[in-house]
Backbone bond lengths (Angstrom), bond angles and torsions (degrees), N, CA, C in turn:
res aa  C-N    CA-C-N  psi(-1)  N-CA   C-N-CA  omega(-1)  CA-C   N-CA-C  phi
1 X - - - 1.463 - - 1.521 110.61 -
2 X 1.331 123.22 138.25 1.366 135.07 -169.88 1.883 103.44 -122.79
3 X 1.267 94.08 130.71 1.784 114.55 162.83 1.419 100.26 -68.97
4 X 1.337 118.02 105.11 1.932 125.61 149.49 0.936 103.30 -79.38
5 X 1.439 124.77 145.04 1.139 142.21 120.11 1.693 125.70 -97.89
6 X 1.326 113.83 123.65 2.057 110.00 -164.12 1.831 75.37 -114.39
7 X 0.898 110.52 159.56 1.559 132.29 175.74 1.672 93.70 -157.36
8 X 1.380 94.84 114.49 1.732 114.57 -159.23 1.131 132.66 49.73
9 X 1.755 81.04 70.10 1.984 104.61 -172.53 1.307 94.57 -76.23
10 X 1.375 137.08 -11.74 2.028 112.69 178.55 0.691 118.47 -93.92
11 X 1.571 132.87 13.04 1.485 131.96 144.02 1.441 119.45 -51.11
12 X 1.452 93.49 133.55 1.710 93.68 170.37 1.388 108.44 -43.84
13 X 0.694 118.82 -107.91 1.693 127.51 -162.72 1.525 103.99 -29.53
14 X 1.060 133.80 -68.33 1.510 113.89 159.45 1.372 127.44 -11.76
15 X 1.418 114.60 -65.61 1.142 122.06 176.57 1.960 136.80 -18.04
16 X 2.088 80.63 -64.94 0.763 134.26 -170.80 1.885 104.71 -65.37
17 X 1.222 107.88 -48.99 1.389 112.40 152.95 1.247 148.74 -42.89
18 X 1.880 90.10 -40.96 1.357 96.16 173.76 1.758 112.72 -74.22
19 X 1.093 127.72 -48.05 1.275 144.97 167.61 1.631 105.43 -22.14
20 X 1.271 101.54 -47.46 1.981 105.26 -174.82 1.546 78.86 -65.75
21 X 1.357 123.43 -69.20 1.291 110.05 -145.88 1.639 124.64 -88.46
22 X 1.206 95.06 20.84 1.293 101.67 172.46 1.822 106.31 -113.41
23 X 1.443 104.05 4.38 1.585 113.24 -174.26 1.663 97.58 -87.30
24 X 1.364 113.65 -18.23 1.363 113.94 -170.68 1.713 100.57 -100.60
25 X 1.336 112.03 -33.93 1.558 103.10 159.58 1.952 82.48 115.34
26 X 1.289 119.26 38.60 1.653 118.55 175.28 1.815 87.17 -95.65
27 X 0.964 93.80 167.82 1.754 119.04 -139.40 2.189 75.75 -110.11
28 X 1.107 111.46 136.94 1.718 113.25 163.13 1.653 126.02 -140.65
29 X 1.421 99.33 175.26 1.312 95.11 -166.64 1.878 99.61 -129.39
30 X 0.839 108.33 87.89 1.853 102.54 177.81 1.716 142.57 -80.52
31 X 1.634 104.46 113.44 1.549 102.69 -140.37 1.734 95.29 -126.42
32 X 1.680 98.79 105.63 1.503 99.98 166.67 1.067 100.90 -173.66
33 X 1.692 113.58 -171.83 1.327 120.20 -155.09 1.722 119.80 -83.06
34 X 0.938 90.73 -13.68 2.167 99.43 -170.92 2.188 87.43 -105.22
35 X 1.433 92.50 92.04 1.312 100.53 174.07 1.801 106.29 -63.90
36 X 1.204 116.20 -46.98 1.573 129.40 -178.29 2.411 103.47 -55.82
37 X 0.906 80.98 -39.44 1.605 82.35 170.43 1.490 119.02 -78.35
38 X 1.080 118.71 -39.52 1.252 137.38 -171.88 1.511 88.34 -57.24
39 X 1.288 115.41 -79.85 1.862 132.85 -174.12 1.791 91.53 -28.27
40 X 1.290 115.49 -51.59 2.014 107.47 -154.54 1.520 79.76 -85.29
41 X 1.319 147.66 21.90 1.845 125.57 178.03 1.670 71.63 -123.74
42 X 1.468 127.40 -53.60 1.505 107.45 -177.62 1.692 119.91 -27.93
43 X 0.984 109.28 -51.35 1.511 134.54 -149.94 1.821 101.01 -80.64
44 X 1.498 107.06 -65.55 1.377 105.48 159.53 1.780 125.30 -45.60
45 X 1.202 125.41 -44.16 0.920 123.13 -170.34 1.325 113.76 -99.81
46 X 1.529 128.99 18.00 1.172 127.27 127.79 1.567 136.25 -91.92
47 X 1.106 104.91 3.23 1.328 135.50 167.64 1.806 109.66 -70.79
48 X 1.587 102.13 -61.47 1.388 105.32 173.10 1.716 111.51 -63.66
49 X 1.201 121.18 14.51 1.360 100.87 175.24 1.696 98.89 110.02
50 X 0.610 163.91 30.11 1.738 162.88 -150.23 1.321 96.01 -126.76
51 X 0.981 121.81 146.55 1.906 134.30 -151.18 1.753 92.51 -110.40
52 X 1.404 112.73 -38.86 1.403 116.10 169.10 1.951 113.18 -149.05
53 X 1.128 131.86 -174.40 1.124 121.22 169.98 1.611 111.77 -179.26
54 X 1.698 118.05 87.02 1.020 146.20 -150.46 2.041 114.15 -100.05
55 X 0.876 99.45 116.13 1.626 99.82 177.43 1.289 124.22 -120.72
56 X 1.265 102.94 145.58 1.328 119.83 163.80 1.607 141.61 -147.74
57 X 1.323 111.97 135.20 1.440 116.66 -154.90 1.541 97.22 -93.00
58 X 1.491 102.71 132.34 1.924 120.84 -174.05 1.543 105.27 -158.08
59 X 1.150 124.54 118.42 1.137 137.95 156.14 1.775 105.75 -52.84
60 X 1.096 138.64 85.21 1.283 145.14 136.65 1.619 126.22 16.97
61 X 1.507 90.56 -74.58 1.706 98.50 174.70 1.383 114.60 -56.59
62 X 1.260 123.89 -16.11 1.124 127.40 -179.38 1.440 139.95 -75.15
63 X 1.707 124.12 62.19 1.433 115.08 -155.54 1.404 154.56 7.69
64 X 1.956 77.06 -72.85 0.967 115.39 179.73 1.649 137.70 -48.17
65 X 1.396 89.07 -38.03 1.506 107.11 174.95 1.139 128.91 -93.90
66 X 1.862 127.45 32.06 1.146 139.51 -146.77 1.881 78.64 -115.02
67 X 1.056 113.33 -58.30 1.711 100.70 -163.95 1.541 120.89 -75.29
68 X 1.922 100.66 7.59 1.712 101.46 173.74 1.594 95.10 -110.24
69 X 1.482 134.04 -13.07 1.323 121.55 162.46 1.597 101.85 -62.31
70 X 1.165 126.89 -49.10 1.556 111.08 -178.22 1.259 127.76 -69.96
71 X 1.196 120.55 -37.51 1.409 123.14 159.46 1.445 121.55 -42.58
72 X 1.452 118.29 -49.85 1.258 114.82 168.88 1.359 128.08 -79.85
73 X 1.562 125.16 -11.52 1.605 102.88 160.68 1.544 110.27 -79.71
74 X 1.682 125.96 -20.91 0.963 91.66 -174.34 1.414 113.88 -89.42
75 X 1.410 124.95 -4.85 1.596 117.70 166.68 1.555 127.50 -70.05
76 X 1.884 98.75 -22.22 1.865 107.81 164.96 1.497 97.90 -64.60
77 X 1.231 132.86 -57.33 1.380 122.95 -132.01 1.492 100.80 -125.25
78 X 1.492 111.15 13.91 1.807 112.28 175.21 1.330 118.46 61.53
79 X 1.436 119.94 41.51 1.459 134.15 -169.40 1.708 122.08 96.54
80 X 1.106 120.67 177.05 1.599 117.93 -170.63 1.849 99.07 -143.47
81 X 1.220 112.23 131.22 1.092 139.51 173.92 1.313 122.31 -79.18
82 X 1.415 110.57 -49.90 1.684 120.97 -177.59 1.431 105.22 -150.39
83 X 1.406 105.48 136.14 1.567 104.44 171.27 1.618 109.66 -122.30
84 X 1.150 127.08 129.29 1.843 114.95 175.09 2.033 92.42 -121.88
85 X 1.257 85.93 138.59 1.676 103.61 -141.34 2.117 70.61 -123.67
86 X 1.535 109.33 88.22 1.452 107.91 153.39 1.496 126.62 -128.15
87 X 1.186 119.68 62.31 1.120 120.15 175.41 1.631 109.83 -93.82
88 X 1.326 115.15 -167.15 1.541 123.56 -170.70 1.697 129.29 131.30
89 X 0.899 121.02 -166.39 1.625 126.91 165.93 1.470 113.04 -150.76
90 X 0.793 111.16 175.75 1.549 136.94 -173.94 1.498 116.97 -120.91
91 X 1.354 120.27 91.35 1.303 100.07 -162.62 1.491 115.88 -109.80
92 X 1.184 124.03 174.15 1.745 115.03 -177.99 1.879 110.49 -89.87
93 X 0.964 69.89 126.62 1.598 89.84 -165.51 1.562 97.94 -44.70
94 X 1.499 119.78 -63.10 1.648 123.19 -168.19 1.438 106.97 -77.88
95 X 0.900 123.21 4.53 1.501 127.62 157.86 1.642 113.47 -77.06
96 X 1.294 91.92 -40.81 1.713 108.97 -176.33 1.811 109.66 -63.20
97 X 1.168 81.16 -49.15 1.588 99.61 -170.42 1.873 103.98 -70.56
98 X 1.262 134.78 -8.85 1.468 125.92 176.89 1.524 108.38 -118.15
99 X 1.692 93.76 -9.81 1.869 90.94 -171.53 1.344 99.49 -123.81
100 X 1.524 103.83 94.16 1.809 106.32 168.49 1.378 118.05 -20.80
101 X 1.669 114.71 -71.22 1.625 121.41 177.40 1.240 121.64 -53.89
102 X 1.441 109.30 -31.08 1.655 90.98 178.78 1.684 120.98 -79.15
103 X 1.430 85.56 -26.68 2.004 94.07 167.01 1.272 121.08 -42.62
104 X 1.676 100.83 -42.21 1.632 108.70 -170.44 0.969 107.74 -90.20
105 X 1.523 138.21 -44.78 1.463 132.59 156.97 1.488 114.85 -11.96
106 X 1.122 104.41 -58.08 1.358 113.61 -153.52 1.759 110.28 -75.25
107 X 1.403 98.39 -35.39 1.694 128.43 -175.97 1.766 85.52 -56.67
108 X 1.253 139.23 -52.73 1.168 155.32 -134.88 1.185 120.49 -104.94
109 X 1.546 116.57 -16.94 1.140 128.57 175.91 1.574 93.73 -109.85
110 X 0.946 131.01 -71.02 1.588 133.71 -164.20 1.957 105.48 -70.03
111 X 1.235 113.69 6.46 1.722 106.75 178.32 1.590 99.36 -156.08
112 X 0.849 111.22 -63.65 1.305 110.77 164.29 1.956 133.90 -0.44
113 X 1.579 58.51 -110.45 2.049 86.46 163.36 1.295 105.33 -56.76
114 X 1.738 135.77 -64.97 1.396 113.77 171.20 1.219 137.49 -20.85
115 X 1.534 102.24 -44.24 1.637 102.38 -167.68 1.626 102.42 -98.79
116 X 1.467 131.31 -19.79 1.588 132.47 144.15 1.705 102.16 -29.93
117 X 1.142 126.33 -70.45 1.673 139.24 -172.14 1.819 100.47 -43.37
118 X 1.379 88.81 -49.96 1.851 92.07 -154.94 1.767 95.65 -76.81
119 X 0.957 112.10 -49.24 1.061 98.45 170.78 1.525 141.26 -59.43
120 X 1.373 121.50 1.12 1.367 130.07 -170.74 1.527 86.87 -113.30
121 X 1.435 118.87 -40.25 1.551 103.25 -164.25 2.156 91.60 -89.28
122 X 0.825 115.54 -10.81 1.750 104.73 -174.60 1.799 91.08 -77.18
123 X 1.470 114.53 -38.15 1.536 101.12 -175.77 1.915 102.06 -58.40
124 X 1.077 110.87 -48.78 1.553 118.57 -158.00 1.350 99.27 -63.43
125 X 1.061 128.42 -18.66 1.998 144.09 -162.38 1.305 85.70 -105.32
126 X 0.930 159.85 -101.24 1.717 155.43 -173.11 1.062 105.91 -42.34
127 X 1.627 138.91 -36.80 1.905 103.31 168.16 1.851 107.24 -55.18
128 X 0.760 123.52 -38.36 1.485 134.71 -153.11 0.997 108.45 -91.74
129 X 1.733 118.00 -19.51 1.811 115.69 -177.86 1.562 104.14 57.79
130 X 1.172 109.50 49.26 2.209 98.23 -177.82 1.595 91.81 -161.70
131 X 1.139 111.59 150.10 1.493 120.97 136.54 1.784 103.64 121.69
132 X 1.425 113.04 148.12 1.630 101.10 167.48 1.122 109.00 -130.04
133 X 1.317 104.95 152.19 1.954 132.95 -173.45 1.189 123.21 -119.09
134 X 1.512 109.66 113.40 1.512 114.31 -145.45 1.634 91.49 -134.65
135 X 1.593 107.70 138.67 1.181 112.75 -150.28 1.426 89.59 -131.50
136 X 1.205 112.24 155.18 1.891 117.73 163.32 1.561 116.53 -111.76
137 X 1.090 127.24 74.02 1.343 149.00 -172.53 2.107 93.07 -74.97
138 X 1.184 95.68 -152.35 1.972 90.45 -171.93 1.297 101.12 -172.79
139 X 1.329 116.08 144.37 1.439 139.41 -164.05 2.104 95.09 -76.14
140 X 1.161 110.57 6.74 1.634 109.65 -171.95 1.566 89.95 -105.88
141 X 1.557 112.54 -3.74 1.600 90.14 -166.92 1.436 85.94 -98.96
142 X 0.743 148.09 -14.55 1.537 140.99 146.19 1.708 132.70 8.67
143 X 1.630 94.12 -70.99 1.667 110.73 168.11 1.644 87.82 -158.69
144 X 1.407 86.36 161.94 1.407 104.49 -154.79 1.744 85.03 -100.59
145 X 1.482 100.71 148.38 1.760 98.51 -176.35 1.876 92.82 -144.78
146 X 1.197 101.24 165.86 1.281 119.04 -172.64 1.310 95.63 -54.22
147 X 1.633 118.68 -84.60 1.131 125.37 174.47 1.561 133.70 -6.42
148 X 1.353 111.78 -37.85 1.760 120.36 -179.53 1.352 112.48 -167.66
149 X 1.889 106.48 63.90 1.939 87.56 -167.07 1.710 69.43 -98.43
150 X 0.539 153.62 -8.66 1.936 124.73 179.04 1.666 107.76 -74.42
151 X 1.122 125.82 -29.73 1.505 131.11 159.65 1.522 114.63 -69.77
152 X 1.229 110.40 -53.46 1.568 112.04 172.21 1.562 118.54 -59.53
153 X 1.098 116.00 -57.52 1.709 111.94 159.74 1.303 134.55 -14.22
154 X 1.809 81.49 -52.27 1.813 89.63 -175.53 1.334 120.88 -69.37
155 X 1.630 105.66 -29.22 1.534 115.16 -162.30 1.429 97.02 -84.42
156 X 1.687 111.89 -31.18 1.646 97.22 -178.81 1.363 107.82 -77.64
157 X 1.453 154.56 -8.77 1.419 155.13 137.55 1.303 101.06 -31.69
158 X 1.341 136.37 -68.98 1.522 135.66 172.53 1.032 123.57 -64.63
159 X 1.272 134.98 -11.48 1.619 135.44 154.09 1.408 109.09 -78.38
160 X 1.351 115.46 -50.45 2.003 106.57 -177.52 1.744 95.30 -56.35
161 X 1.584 134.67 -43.15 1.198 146.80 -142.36 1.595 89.51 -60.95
162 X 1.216 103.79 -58.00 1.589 123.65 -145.83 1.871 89.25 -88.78
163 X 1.301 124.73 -16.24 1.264 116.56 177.84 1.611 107.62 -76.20
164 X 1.198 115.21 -55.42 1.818 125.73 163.72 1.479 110.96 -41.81
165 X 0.972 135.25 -39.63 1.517 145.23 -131.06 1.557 80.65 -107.95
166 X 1.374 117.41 -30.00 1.724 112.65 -160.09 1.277 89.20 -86.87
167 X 1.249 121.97 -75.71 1.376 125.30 173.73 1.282 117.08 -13.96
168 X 1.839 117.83 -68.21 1.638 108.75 -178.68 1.462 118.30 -36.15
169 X 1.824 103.20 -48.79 1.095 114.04 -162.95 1.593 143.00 -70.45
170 X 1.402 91.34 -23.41 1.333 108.24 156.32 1.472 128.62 -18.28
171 X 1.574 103.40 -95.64 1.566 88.96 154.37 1.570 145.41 0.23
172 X 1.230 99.46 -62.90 1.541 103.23 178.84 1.267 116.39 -90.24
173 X 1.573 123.93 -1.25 1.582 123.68 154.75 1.655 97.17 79.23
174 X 1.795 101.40 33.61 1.612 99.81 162.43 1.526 101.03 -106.71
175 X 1.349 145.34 159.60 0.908 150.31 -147.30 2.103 101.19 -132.93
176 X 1.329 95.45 134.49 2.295 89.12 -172.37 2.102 84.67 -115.41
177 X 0.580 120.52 124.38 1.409 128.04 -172.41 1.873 111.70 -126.16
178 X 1.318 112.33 69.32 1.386 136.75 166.74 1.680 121.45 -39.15
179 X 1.037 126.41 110.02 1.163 130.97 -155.63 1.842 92.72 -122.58
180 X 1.305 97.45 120.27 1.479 112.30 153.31 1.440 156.40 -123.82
181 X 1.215 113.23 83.67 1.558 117.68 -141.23 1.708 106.00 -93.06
182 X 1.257 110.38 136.98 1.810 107.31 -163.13 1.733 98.75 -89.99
183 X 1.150 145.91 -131.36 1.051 140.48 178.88 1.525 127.10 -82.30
184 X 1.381 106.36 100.99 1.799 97.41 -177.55 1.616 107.22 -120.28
185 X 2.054 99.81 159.87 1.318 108.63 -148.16 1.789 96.14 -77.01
186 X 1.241 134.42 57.45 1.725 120.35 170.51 1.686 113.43 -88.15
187 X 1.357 105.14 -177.27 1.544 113.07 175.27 1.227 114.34 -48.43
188 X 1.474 121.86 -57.90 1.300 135.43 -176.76 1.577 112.91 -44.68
189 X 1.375 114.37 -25.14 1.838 112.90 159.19 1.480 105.10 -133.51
190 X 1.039 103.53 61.20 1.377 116.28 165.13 1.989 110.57 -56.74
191 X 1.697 90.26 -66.07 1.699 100.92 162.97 1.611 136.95 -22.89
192 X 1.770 85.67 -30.97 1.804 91.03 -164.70 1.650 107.97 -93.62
193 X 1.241 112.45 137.44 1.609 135.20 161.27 1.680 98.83 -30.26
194 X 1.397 112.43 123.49 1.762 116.58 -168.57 1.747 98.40 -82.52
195 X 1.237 134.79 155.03 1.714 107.56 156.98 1.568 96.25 -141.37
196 X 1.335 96.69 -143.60 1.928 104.23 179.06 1.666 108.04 -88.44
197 X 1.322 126.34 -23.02 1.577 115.35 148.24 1.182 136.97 -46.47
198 X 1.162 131.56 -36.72 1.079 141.78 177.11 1.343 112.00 -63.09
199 X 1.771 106.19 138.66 1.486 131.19 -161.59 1.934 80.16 -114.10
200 X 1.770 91.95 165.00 1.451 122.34 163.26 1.476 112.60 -93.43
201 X 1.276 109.21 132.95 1.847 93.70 -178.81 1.164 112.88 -65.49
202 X 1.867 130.69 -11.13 1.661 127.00 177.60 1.302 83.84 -83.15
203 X 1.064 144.12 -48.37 1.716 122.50 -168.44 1.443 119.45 -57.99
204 X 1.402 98.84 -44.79 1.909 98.00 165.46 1.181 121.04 -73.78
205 X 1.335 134.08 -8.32 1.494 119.46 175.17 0.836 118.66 -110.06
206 X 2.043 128.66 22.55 1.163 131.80 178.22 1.537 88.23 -109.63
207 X 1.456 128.41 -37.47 1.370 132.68 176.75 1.603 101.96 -61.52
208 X 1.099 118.88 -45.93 1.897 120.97 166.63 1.522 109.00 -54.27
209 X 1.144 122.77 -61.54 1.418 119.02 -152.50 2.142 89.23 -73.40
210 X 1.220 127.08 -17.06 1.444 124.53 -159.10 2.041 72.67 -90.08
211 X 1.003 129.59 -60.81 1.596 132.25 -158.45 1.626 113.70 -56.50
212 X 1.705 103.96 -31.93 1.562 110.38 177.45 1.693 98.07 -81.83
213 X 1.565 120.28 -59.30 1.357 110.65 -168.79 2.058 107.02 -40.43
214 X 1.138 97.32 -37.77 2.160 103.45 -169.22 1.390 89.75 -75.71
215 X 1.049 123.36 -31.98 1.438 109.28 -168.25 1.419 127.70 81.88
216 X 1.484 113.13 39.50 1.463 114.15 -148.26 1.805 90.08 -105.43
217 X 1.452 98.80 160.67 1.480 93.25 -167.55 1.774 120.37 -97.03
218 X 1.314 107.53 -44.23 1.430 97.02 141.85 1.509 130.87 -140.77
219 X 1.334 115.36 154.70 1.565 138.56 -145.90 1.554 105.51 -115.44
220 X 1.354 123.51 120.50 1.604 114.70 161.89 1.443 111.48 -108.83
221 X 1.076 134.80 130.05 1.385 141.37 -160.36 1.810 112.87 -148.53
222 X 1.524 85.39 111.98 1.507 152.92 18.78 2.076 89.06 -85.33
223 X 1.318 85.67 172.77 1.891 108.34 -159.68 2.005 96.11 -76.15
224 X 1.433 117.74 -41.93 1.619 116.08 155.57 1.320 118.28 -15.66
225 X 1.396 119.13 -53.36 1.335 127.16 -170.09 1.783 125.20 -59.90
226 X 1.451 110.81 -20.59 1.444 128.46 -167.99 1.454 101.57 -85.17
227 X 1.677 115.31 -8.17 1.179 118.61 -154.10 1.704 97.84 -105.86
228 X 1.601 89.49 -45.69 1.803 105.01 179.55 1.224 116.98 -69.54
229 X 1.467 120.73 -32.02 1.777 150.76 148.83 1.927 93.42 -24.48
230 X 1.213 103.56 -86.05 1.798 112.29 -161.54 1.306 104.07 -61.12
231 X 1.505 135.51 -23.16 1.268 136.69 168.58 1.915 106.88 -33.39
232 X 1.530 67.46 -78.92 1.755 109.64 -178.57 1.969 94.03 -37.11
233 X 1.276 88.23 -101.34 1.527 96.82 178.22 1.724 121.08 -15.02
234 X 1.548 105.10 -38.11 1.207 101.84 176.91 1.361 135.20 -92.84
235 X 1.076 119.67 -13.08 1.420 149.88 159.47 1.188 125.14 -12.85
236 X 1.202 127.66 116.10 2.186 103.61 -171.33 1.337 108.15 -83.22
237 X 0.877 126.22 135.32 1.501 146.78 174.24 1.658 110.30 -27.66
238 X 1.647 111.37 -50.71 1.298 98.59 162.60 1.154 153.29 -63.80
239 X 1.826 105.63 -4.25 1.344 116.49 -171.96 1.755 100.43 -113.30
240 X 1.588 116.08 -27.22 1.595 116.50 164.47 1.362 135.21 -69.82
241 X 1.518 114.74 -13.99 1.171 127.67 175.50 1.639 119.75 -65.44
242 X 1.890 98.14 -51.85 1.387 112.96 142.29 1.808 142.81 -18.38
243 X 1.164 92.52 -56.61 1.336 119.36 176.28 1.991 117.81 -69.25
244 X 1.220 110.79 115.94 1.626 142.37 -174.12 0.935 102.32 -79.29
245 X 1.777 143.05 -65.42 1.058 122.62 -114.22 1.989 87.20 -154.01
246 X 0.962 119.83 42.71 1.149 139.69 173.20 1.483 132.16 -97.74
C-alpha cells in the first residue's frame, strides 16, 4: 500500500488515477479547489477499494498555502510516498494575448505554483532519500506555437524544472517522473474539434499510473506523441513559421 498525494485531484485524468489506485487499496490524499466535489470522489473512491481517502480544500494559486497542504497529508496519512501534482487551466490564447493579467494569471497557475509545490515536496523527498514526484507537464511545452505559446511556455518552465530537479535528485533515490500528455478528450477542451489523436483520460492515467509505479523520468502519453514531438522540434524554422495549424 502506497501514501498518494493528487494535488488537483478533479481533473479528469487525475481522477482517473486515483481510481487505479484506489483499486489496489493505496491509502490517498485529495487536494483542490471544489471541496464539495472532492467529498463525492472521497466517497467513490473508497468504494473502489481505497484503504483511506482524505481531502482537502486549497485554492492552488495561492502560495502560501502550499507548506500546510503538505503538512497535512503527511499528518493524515503518516507521511507521503508519491505525489502527482496535475492541476492547471487551459487558457485562451487571444484572450491572453490582449489581457496582460490574464496572461500572467495563467503563467502563475500552470508554472508558477507548480514549481512553488515541487519545490517544497523535492526538499521533503531528499531529507528522507524516498519518494516520487510526478508532474503533468504537456506535449505543447515542447515548441512554442502560435496557437498556445502562453500555455506552452508554462509547461516548458515545468519540464526544464522537473529536468534539473531529477538530476539533483538522483542522489537521494527520489524519483521526478514528467508526464506528457498530447491532446486528451476532458472538460478542460471540451471546445475543441475531437479527431483520431485524441486519447481517453482512463487511457492516459493507466499509461501514468504504469510510468510513476517504473519510475521513469519522462513519459509521452499516448507514446505516438514523442514521435510527432521530434517532427515538430525538428523542423527548420523557415518552414514552421509558415505553418497555422500545428
Amino acid at each position: 500500500m502506497k501514501k498518494i498525494l493528487i494535488i488537483g485531484a478533479t481533473s479528469a485524468i487525475a481522477e482517473h488515477c486515483a481510481r487505479l489506485w484506489a483499486a489496489r487499496k493505496d491509502e490517498l490524499f485529495l487536494v483542490g479547489r471544489d471541496g464539495e466535489r472532492l467529498g463525492v470522489m472521497a466517497a467513490d473512491l473508497k468504494v473502489r477499494g481505497a484503504t483511506a481517502a482524505h481531502v482537502h480544500g486549497a485554492d492552488l494559486s495561492h502560495l502560501g498555502a502550499h507548506p500546510f497542504i503538505l503538512d497535512a497529508a503527511e499528518a493524515q496519512m503518516g507521511g507521503v510516498d508519491v505525489v502527482l501534482i496535475a492541476h492547471g487551466v487551459l487558457p485562451d490564447q487571444t484572450r491572453c494575448e490582449a489581457n496582460l493579467e490574464e496572461m500572467l494569471d495563467s503563467v502563475h497557475i500552470n508554472a508558477i505554483s507548480t514549481l512553488s509545490l515541487l519545490t517544497l515536496i523535492a526538499n521533503r523527498f531528499e531529507e528522507r532519500k524516498a519518494g516520487t514526484i510526478a508532474v503533468i507537464s504537456s506535449v505543447a511545452g515542447d515548441r512554442g506555437r502560435a496557437s498556445n505559446y502562453v500555455y506552452g511556455s508554462s509547461k516548458a518552465m515545468v519540464t526544464a524544472f522537473t529536468s534539473g530537479l531529477r538530476q539533483r535528485l538522483h542522489k537521494s533515490s527520489v524519483a521526478v517522473v514528467t508526464i506528457k500528455p498530447g491532446l486528451v478528450d476532458t472538460p478542460m477542451a471540451a471546445s475543441f474539434k475531437k479527431g483520431l489523436l485524441w486519447a481517453k483520460p482512463d487511457d492516459v492515467a493507466q499509461k501514468m499510473v504504469t510510468a510513476i509505479d517504473r519510475r521513469q523520468a519522462e513519459v509521452y502519453v499516448p507514446s505516438f506523441w514523442w514521435a510527432v514531438m521530434m517532427v515538430i522540434k525538428l523542423m527548420p524554422h523557415s518552414i514552421f513559421i509558415r505553418l497555422s495549424k500545428i
